[in-house]
N, C-alpha and C positions, 0 to 999 in steps of 0.2 A: 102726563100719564099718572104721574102721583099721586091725583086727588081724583083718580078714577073711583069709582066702588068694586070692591072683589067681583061682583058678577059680572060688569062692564068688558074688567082690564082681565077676565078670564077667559072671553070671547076672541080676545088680540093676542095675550101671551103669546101662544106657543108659534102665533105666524109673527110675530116681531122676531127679525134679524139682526145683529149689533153689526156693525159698518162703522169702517175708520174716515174719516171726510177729511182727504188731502184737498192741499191748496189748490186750489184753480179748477177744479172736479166739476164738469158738469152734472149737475144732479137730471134738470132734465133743457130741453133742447127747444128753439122756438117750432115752432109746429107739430111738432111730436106727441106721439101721446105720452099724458102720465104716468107710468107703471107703475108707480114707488110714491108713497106719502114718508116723509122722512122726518123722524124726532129726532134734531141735535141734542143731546147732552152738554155738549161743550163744542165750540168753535162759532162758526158764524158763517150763513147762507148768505149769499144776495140777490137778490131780483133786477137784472139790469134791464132797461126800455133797447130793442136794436131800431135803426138806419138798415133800409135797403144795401147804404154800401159801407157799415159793420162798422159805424160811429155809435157809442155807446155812451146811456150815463144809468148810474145806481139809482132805483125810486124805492127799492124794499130792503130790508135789515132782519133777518129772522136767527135768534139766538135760542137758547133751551125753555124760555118762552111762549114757544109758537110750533108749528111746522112748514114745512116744505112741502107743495103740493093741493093747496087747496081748491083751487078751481075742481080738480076730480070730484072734490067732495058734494060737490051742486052740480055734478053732471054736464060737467066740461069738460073732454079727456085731455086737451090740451090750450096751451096758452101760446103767447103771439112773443114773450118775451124768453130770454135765457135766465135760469135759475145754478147758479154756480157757487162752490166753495170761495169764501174768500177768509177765513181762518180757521186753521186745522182744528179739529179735535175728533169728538164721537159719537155714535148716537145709532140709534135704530131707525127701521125701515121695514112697510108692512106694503103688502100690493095694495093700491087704491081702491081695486073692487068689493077686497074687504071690508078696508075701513068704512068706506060708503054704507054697507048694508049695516053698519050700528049705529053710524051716525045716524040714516036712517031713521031708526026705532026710535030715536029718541035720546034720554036721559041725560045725565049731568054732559057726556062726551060731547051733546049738541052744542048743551049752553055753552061748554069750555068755545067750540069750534066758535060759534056764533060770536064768543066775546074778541077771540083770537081776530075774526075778521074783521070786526068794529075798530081794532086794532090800527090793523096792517092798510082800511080803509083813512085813518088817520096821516098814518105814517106816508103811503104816497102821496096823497093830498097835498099834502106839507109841502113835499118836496117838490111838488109842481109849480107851488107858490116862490120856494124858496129859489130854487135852479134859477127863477124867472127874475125876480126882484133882487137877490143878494147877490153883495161882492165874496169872492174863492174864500180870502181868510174868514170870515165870518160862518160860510159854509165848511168849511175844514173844520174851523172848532166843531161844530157841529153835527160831523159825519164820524169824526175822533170818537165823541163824548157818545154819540150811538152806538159807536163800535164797542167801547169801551161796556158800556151797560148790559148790551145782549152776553158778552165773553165773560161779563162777570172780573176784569182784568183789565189794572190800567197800563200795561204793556201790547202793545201790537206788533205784527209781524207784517208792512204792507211795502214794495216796492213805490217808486215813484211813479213808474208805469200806471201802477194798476191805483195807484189816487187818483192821476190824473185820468182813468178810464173812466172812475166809480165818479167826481166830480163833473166828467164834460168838457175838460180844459186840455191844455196841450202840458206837457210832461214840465217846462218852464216856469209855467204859469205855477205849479204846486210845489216847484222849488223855492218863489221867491213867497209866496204865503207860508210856507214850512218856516222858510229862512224866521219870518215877523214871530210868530208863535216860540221858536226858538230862542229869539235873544230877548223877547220880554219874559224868558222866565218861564213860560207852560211848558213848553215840553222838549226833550230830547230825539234827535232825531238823525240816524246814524247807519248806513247800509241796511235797508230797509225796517230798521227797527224804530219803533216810535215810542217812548215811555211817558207818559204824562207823569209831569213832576206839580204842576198845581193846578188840580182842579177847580177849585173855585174860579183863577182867573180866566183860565179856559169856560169855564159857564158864561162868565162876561163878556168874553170875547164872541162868543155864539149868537146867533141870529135867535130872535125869538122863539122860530119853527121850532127847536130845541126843545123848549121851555113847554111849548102848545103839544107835542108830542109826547114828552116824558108827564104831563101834567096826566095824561089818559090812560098811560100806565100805571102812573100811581092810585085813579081812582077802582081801576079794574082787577089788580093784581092785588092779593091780599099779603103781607108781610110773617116772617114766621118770629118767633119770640127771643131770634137772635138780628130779627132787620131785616132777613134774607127775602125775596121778593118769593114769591110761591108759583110755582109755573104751572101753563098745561101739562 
């Protein structure tokens, strides 16, 4: 919303809400409509694919970034998947029907949306390739090192549960790839706390999905004069 123009982000001002996004928050619901297009600030959305009988794996990653919500904006009120908090922080929220009508018209908000979706088109992609072809530790680095980008923070807040939900696997499976990652050194990993202690070797350990995804962030996100990525 940053790199709006004054006459743009003066159309949305005064209907944008600030909202705290607790963990596990559903933003919105598989078949449901949209009501809320949501700008995190800080924390971290996820887009999980559901099973008729409530098997789940993570295909989307949306951090301050991007938003929550996009289908509404192409006039789809709703989606087939669950959109949920999976790290705390904050951020705004405007009703869908508005944002639509600027996206609409046009102007930089489009391009922004447009590039966001070239995105997040990426980002699942990936992971359909990856969930399919890669072994768990190679993907964990991987989901880490994402999470870790969108929060802006190499500290996370994730139970074992909810890895093993957002991966696909059974709750064991993400103990004994934890365990690997642990004793070579990348990272810390301690009653749901995760701290990445070397990221470089953590890249290495990462499938290349990683690498193919952050490369399309780096071409589309422009940097500010301290490194900082510059967001929608």
């Amino acid at each position: 919303m940053s790199q709006l123009p004054d006459e743009e982000f003066a159309r949305i001002a005064e209907a944008l809400q600030p909202v705290s996004l607790t963990l596990g928050t559903e933003v919105s619901q598989p078949n449901e409509p949209i009501e809320y297009i949501y700008f995190p600030e800080s924390g971290l959305i996820s887009t999980d694919a559901l099973t008729r009988s409530g098997e789940s794996v993570e295909v989307g990653l949306v951090g301050r970034e991007g938003i929550s919500g996009l289908p509404a904006l192409f006039g789809q009120p709703q989606m087939g998947h669950a959109v949920l908090v999976q790290g705390e922080g904050r951020g705004y929220r405007i009703r869908a029907s508005l944002l639509r009508e600027v996206f609409l018209d046009g102007g930089e908000l489009r391009r922004m949306i447009h590039n966001f979706t070239y995105l997040q088109f990426i980002q699942i992609s990936q992971s359909v390739l990856c969930n399919r072809l890669h072994d768990v530790e190679t993907r964990l680095a991987r989901w880490l090192l994402m999470s870790a980008d969108r929060t802006e923070s190499d500290q996370l807040h994730l139970t074992q549960e909810f890895l093993a939900q957002m991966l696909g696997v059974q709750r064991s499976t993400v103990t004994v790839a934890a365990g690997v990652l642990q004793r070579s050194g990348m990272i810390e990993y301690s009653r749901g706390k995760i701290l990445i202690l070397n990221r470089a070797m953590l890249k290495e350990a990462a499938c290349e999905c990683y690498h193919i995804v952050n490369e399309g962030y780096e071409k589309l996100l422009k940097r500010d004069d301290e490194g900082n990525l510059i967001y929608v």
